[in-house]
MIDOZA-12859 format. One line per field, with one value per atom (N, C-alpha, C, O): residue number from 1; residue in three letters; x, z, y. Coordinates in Angstrom, 3 decimals, decimal comma, always signed. Layout:
! residues N
num <- c(NUM;...)
residuo <- c(Ala;...)
u <- c(X;...)
w <- c(Z;...)
v <- c(Y;...)
***
This chain:
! residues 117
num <- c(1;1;1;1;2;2;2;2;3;3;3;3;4;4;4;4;5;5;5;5;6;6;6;6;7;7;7;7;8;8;8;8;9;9;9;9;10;10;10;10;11;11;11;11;12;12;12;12;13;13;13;13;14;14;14;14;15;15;15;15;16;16;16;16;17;17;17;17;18;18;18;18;19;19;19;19;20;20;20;20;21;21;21;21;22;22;22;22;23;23;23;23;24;24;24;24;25;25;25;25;26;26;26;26;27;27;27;27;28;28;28;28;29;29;29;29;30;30;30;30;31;31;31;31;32;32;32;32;33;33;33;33;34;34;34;34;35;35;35;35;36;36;36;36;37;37;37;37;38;38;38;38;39;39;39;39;40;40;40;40;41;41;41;41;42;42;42;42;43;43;43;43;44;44;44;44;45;45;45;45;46;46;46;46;47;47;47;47;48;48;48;48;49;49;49;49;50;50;50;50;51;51;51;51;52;52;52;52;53;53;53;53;54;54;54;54;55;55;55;55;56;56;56;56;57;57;57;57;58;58;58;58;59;59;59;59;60;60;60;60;61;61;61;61;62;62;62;62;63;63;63;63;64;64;64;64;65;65;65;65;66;66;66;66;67;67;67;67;68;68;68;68;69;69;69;69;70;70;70;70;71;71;71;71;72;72;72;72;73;73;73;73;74;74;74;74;75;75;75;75;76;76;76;76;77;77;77;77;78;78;78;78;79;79;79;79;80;80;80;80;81;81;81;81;82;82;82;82;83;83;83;83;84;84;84;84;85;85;85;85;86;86;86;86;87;87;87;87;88;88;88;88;89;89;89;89;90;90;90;90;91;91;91;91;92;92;92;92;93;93;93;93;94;94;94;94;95;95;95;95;96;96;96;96;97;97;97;97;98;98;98;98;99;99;99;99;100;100;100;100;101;101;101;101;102;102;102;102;103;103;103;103;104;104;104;104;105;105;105;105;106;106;106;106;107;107;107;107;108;108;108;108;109;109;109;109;110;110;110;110;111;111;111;111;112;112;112;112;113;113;113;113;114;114;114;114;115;115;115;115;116;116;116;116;117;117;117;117)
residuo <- c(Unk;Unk;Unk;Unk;Unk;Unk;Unk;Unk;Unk;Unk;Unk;Unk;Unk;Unk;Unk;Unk;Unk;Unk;Unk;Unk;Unk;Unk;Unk;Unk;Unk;Unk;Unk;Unk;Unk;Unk;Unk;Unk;Unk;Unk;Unk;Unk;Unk;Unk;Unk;Unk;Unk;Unk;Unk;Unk;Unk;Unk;Unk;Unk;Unk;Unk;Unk;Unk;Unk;Unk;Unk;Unk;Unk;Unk;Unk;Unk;Unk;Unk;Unk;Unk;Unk;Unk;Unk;Unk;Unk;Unk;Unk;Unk;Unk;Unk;Unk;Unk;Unk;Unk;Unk;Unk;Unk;Unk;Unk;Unk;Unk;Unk;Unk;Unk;Unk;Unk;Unk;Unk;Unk;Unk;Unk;Unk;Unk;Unk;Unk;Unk;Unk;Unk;Unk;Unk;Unk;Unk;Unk;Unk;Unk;Unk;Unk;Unk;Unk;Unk;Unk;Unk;Unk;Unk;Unk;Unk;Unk;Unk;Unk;Unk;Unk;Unk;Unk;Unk;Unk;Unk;Unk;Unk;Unk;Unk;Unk;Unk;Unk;Unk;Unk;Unk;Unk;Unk;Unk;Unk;Unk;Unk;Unk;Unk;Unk;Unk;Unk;Unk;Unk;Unk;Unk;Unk;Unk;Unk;Unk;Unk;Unk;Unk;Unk;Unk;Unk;Unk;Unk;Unk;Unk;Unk;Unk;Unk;Unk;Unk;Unk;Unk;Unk;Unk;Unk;Unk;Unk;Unk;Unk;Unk;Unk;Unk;Unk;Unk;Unk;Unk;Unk;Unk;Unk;Unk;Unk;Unk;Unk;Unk;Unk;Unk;Unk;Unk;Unk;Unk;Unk;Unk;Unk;Unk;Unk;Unk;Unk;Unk;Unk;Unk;Unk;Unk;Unk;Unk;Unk;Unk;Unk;Unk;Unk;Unk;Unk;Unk;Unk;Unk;Unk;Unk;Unk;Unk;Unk;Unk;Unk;Unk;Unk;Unk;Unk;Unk;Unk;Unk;Unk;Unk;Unk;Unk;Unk;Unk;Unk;Unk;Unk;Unk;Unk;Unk;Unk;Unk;Unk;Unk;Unk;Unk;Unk;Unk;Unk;Unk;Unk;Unk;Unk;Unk;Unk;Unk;Unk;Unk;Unk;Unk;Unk;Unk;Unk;Unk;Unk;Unk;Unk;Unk;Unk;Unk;Unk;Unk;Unk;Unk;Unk;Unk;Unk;Unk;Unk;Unk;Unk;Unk;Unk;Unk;Unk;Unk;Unk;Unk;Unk;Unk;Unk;Unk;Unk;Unk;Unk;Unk;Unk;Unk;Unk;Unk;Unk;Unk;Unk;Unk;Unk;Unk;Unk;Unk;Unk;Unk;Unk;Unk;Unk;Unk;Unk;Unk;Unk;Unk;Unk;Unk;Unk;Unk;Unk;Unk;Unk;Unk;Unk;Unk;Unk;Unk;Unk;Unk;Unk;Unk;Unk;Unk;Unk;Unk;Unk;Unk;Unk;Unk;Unk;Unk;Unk;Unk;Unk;Unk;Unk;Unk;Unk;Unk;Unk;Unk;Unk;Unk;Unk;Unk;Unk;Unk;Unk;Unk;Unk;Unk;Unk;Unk;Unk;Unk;Unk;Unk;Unk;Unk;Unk;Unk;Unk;Unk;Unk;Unk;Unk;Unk;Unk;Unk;Unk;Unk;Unk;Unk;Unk;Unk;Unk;Unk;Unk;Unk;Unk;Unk;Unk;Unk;Unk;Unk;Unk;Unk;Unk;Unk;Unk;Unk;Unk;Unk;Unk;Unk;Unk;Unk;Unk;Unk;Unk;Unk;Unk;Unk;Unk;Unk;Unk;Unk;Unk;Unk;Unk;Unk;Unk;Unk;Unk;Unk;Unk;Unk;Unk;Unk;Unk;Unk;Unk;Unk;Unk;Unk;Unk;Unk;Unk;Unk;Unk;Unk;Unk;Unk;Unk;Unk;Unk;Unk;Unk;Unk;Unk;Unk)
u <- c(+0,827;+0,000;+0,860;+1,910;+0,275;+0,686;+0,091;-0,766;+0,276;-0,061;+0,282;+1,473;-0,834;-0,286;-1,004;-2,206;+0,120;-0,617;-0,061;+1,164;-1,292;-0,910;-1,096;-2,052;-0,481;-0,563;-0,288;+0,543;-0,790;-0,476;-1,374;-1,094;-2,339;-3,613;-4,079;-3,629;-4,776;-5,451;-6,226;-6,594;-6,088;-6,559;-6,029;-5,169;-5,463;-4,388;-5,501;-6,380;-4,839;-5,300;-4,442;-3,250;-4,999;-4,637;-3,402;-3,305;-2,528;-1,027;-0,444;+0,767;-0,924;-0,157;+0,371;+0,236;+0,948;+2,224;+1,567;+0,670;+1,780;+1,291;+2,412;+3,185;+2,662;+3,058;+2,213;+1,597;+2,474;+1,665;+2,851;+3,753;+2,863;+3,559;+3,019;+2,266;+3,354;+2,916;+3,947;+4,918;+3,547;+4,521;+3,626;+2,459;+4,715;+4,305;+5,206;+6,299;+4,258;+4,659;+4,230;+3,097;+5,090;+4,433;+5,499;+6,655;+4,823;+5,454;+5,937;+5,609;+6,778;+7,455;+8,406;+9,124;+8,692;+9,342;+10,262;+9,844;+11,662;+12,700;+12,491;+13,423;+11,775;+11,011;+9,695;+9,135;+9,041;+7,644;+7,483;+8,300;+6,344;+6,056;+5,011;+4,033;+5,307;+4,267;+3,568;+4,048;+2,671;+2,535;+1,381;+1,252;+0,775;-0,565;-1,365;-1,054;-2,721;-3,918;-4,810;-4,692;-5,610;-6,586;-8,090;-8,363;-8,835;-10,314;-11,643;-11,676;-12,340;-13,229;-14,507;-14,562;-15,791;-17,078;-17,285;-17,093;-17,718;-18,615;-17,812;-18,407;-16,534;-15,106;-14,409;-14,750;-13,558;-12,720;-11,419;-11,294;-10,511;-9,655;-8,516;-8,353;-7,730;-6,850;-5,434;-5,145;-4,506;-3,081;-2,490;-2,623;-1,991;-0,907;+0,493;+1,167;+0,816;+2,079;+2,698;+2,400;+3,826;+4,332;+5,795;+6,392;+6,378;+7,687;+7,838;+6,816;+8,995;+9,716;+10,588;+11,378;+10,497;+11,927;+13,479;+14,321;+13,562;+14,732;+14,154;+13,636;+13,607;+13,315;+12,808;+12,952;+12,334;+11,428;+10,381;+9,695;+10,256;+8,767;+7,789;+8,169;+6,677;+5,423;+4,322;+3,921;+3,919;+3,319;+2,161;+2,283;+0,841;-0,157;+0,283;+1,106;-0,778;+0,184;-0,085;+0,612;-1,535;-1,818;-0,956;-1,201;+0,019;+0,885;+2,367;+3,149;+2,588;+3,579;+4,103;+3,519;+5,599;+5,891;+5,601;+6,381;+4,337;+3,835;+4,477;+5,368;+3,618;+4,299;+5,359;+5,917;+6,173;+7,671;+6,990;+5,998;+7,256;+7,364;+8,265;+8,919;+8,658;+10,098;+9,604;+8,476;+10,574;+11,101;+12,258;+13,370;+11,661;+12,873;+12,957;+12,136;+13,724;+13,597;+13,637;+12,914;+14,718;+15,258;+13,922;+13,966;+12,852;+11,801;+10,511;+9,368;+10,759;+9,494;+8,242;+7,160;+8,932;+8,307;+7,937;+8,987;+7,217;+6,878;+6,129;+5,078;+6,980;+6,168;+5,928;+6,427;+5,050;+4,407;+4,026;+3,154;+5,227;+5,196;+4,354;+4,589;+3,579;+2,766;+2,935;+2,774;+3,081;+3,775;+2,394;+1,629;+2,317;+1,261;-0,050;-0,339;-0,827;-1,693;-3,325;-3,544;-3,808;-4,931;-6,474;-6,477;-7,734;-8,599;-9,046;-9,655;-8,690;-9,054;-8,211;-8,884;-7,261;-6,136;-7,386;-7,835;-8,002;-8,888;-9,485;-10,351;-9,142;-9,433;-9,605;-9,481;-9,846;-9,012;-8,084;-8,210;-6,813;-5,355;-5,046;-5,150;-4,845;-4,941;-3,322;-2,800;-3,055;-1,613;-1,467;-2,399;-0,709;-0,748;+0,351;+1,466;+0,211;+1,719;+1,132;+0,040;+2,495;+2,518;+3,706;+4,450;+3,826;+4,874;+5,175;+4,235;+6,842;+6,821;+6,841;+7,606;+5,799;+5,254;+4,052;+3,413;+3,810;+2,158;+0,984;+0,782;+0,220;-1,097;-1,851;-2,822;-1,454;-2,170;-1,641;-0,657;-2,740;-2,855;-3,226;-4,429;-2,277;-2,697;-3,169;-2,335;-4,197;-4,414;-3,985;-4,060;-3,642;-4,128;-5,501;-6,253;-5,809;-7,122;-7,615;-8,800;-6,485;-6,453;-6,471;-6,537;-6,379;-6,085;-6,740;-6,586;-7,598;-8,285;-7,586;-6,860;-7,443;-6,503;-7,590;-8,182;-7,933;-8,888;-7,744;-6,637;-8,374;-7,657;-8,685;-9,559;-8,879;-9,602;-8,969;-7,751;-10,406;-9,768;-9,604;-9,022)
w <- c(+0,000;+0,000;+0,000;+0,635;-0,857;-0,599;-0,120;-0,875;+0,734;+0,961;+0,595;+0,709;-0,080;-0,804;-0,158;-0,164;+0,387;+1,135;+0,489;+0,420;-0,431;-0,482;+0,041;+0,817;-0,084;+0,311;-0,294;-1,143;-0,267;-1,002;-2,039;-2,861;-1,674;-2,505;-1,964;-0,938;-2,550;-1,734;-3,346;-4,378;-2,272;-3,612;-3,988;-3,119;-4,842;-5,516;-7,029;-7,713;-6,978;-7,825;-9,291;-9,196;-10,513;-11,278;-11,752;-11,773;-12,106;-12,314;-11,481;-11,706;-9,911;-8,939;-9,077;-10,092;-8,080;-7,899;-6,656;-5,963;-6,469;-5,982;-6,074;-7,018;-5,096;-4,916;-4,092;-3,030;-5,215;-3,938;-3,978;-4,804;-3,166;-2,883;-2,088;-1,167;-2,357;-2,592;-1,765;-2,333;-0,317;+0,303;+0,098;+0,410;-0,581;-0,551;+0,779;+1,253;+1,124;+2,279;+2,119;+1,640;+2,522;+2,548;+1,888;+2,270;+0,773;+0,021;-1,252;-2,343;-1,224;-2,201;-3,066;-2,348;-4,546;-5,505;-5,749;-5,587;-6,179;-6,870;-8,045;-8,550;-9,068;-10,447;-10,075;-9,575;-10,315;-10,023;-10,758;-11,402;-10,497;-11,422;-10,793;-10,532;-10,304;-9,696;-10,716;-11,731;-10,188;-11,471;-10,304;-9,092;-11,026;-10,524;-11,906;-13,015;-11,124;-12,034;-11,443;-10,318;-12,361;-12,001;-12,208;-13,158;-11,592;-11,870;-11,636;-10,736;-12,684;-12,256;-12,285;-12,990;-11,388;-11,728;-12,838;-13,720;-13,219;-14,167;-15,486;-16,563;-15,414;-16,139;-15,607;-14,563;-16,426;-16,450;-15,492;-14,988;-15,300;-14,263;-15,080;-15,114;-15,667;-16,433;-15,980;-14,799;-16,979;-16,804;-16,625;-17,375;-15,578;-15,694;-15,982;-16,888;-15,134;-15,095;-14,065;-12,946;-15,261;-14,986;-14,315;-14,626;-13,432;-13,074;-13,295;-13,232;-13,603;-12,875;-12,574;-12,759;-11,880;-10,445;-11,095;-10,436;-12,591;-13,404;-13,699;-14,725;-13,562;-13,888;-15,242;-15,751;-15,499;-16,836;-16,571;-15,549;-17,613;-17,355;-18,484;-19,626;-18,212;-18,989;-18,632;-17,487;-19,673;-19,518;-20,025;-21,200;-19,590;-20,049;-21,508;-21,470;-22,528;-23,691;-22,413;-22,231;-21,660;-21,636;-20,048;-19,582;-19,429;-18,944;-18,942;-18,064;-20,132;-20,188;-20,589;-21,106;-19,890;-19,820;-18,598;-18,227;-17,534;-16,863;-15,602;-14,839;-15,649;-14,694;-14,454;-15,527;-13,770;-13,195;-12,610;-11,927;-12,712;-11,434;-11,286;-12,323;-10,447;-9,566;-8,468;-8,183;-8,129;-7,110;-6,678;-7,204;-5,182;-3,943;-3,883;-3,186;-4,461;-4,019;-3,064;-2,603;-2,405;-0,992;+0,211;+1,385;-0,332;+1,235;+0,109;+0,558;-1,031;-2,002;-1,737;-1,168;-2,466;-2,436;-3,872;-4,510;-4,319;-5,816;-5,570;-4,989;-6,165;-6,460;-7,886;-8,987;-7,533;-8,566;-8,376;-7,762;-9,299;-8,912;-10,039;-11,241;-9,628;-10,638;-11,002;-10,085;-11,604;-12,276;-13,444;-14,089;-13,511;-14,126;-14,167;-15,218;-13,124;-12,573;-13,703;-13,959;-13,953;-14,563;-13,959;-13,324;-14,231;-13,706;-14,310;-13,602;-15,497;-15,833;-14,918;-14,700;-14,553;-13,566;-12,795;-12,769;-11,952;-11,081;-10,919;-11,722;-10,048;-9,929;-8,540;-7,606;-8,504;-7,632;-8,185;-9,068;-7,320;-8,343;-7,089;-5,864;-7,515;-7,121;-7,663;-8,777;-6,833;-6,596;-7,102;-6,596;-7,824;-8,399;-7,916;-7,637;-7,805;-7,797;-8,213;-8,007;-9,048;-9,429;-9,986;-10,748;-9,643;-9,908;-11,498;-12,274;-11,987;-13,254;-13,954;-13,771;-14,774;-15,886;-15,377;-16,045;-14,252;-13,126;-13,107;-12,230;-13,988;-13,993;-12,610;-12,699;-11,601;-10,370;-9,378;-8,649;-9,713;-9,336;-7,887;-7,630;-6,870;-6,284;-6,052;-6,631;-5,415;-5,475;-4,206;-3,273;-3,898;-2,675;-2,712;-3,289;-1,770;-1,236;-2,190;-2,497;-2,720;-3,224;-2,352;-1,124;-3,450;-3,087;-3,997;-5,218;-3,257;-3,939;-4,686;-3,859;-5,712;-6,058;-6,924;-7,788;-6,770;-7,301;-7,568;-7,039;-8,592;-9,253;-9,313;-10,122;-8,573;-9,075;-9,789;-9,795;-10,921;-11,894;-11,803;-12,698)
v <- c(-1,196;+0,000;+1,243;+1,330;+2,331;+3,494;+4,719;+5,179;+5,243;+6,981;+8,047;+8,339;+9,174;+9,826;+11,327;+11,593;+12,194;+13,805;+14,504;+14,592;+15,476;+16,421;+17,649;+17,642;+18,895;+20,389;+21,065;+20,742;+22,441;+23,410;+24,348;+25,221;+23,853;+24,382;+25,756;+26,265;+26,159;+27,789;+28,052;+27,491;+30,005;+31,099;+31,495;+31,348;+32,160;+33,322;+33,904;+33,380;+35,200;+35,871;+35,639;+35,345;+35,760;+35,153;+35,912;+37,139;+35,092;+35,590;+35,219;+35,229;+34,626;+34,425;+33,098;+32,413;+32,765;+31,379;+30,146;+30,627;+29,277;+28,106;+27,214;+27,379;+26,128;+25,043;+24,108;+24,201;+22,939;+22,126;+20,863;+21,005;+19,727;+19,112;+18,090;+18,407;+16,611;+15,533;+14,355;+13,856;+14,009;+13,148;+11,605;+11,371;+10,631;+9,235;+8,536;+8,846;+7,498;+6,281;+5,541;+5,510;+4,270;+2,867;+1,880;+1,695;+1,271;+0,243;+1,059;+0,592;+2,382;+2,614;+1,800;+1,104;+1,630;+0,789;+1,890;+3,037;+1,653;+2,958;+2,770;+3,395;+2,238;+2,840;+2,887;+1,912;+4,143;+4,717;+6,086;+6,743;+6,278;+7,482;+7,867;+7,167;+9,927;+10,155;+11,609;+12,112;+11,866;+12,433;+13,632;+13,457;+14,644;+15,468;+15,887;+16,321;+15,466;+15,412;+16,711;+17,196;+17,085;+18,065;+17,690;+16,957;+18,028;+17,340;+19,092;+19,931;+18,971;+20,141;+19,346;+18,338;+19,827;+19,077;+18,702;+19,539;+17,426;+17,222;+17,036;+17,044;+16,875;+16,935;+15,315;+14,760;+14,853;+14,066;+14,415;+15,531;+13,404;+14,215;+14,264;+13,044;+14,639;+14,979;+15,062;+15,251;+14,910;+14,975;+16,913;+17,880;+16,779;+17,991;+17,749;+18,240;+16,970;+16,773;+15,370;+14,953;+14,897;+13,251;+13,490;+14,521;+12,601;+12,450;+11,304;+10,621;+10,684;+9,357;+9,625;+10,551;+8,517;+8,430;+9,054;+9,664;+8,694;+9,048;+9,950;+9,509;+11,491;+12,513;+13,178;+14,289;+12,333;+12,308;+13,225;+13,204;+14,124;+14,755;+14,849;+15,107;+14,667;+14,901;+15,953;+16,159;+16,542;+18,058;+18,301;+18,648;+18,269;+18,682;+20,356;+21,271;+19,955;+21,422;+22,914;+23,912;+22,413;+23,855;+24,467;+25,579;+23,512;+24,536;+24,505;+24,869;+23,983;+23,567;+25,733;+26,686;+25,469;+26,975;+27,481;+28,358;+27,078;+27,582;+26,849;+27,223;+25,514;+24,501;+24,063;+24,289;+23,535;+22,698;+21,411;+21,663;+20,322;+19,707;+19,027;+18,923;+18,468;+18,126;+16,874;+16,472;+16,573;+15,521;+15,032;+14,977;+14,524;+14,789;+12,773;+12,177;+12,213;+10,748;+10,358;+9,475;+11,075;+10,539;+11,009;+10,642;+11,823;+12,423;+11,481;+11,400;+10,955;+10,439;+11,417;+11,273;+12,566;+13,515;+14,586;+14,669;+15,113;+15,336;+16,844;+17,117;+17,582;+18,683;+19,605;+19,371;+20,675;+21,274;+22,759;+23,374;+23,105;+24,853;+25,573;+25,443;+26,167;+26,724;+28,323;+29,129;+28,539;+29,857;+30,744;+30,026;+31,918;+32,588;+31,758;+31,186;+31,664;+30,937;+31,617;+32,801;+30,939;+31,541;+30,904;+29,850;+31,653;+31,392;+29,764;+28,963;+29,520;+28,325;+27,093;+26,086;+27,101;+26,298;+25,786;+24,640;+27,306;+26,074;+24,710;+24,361;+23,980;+22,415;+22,122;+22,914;+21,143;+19,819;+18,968;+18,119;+19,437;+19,002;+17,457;+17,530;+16,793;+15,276;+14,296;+14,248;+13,871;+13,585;+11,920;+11,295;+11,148;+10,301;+9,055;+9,494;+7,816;+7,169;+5,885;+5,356;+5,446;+3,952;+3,449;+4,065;+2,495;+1,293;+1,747;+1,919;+1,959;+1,804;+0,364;-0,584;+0,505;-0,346;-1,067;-1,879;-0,745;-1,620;-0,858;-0,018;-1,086;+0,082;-0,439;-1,191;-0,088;-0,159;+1,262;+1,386;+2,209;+3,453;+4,067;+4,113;+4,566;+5,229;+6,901;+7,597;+7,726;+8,734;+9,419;+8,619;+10,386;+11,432;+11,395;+10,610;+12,689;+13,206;+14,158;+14,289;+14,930;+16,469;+17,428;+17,465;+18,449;+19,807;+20,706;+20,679;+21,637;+22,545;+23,577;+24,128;+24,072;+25,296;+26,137;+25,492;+27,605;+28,413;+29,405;+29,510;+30,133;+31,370;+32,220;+31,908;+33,405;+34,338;+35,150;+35,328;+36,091;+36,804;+38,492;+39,104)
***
């Protein structure tokens, strides 16, 4: 099993900056891939942004430029700096992990992130 907390969510006005950040525990593997998803009502939950453990990244188009994300192996820890924040960003941004090459998915709780305009 894994646990997945994240933090870092809020309000910011649009243009503003955000981090959120994503601690895993448990039965961590050293190939994995954690990744953060965003979900709005009534919407699919979607890709933002991918890590693996070898620092690979994958980027949703629409923030790529905007977003970073990163990771700490040694705290199995994953974050996501968000940069020129726009009102559409708003979600529930939702924290991802899994075994590389094992489609058996864990989630966080989430984290609310709003942009007013």
């Amino acid at each position: 099993q894994v646990q997945l907390v994240e933090s870092g969510g809020g309000l910011v006005q649009a243009g503003g900056s955000l981090r959120l950040s994503c601690a895993a525990s448990g039965s961590i593997f050293r190939f994995n891939v954690m990744g953060w998803y965003r979900q709005t009502p009534g919407k699919q939950r979607e890709l933002v942004a991918s890590i693996t453990s070898g620092g690979s990244t994958n980027y949703a188009e629409s923030v790529k430029g905007r977003f970073t994300i990163s990771r700490d192996n040694a705290k199995n820890t994953v974050y996501l700096q968000m940069n020129s924040l726009k009102p559409e960003d708003t979600a529930g941004y939702y924290c991802r992990y899994n075994r590389a090459g094992i489609v058996n998915y864990y989630w966080g709780q989430g984290t609310q992130v709003t942009v007013s305009s």
